[in-house]
C-alpha positions in Angstrom: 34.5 55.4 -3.0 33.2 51.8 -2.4 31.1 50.8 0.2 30.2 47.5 1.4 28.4 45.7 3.5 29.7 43.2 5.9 27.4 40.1 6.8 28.6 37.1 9.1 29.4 34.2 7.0 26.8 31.8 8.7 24.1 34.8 7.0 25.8 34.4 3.6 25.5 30.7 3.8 21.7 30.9 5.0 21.3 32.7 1.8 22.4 30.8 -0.3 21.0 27.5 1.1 17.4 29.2 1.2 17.6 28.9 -2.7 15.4 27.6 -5.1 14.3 23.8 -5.7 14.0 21.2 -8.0 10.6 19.9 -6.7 7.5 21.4 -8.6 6.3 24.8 -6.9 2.6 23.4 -5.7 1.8 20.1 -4.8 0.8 18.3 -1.1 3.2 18.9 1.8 6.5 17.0 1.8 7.1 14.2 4.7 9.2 11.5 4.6 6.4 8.9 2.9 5.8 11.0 -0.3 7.5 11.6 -3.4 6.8 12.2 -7.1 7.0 10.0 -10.2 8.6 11.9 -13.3 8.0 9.9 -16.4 9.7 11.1 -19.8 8.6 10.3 -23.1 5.4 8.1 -24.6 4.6 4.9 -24.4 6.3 1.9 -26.8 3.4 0.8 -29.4 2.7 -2.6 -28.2 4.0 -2.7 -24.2 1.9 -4.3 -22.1 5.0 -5.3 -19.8 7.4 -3.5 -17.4 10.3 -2.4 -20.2 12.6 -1.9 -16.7 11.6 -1.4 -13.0 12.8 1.0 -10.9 12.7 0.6 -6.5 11.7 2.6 -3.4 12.3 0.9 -0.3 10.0 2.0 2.9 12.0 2.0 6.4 10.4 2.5 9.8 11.3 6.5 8.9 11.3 7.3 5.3 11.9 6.2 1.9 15.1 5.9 -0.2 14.3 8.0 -2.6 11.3 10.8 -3.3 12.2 11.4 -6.8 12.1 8.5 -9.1 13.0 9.6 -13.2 11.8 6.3 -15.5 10.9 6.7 -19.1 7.3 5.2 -20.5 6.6 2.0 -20.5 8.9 1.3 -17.2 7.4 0.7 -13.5 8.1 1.5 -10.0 7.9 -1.4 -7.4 8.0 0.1 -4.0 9.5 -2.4 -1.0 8.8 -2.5 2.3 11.7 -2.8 4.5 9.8 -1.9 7.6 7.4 -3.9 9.9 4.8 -2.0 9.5 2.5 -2.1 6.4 2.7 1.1 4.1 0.0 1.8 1.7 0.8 3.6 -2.0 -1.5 5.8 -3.3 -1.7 8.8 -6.0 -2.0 12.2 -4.5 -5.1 14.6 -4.7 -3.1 16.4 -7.2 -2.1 13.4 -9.7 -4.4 11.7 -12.0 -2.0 8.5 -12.7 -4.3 5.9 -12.7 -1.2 3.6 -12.1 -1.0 4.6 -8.2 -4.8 4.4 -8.3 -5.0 1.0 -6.2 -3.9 1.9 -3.0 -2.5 -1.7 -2.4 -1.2 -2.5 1.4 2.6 -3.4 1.3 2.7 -5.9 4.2 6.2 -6.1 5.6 9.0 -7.6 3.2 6.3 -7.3 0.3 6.4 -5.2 -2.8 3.7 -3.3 -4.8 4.6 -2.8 -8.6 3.0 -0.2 -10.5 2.7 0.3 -14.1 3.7 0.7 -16.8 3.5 3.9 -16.6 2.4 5.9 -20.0 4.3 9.5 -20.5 5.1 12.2 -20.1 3.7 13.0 -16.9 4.8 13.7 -13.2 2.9 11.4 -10.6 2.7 12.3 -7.2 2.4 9.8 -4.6 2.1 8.9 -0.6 1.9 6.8 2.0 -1.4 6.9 3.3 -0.8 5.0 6.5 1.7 8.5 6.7 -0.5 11.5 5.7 1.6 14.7 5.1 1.4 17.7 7.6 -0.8 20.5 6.4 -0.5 24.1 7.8 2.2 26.0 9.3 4.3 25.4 12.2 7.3 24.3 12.0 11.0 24.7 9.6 10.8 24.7 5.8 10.6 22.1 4.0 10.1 24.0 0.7 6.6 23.0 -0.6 6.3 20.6 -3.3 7.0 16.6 -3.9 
């Protein structure tokens, strides 16, 4: 004798959207002006220049990407496409000294950091938009 159990499909898909993520498991509350660094590998004998450059571009809302992969040696310039200035800084929870300036991105300005050494994650936010702390509120799924 089988015996099942019949859930409504919008359950089944909560389930399976409530999964697991690719963002580390501790780190400072996710908003939209914070994201995470991952760089693979070490660093070329000799560099003392960016070997390539990889972008995130600040809007009036978010960023355009909170994830940015680059191997050792490479640097992240992050643009401001927003009138207002932004300001790029390592987390708490990082100790890459190449976020450590906390340069102010004026509007239609840059700020290019590195080159970064490896292997490492680097967390990073906007400090002129401080993540939430504390409850309230839907998911977000802790992490970068």
């Amino acid at each position: 004798m089988r015996i099942g159990i019949a859930l409504p499909l919008s359950a089944v898909l909560g389930l399976a959207a409530c999964g697991g993520s690719d963002a580390p498991a501790s780190g400072p509350p996710l908003n939209a002006f914070t994201g995470v660094i991952i760089v693979s590998g070490t660093m070329p004998t000799g560099t003392t220049n960016c070997l390539t450059t990889s972008q995130v571009v600040f809007t009036a809302t978010t960023v355009d990407t909170h994830t940015v992969p680059i191997n050792a040696g490479d640097c992240v310039a992050f643009f401001n496409n927003d009138a207002s200035a932004h300001r790029v800084a390592n987390n708490s929870q990082s100790s890459c000294n190449e976020l450590t300036s906390g340069t102010t991105i004026a509007a239609g300005n840059t700020f290019a950091a590195g080159p970064f050494t490896g292997p490492k994650s680097c967390g990073w936010q906007d400090t002129t938009h401080p993540p939430t702390t504390g409850g309230g509120g839907g998911g977000g799924g802790g992490g970068y």
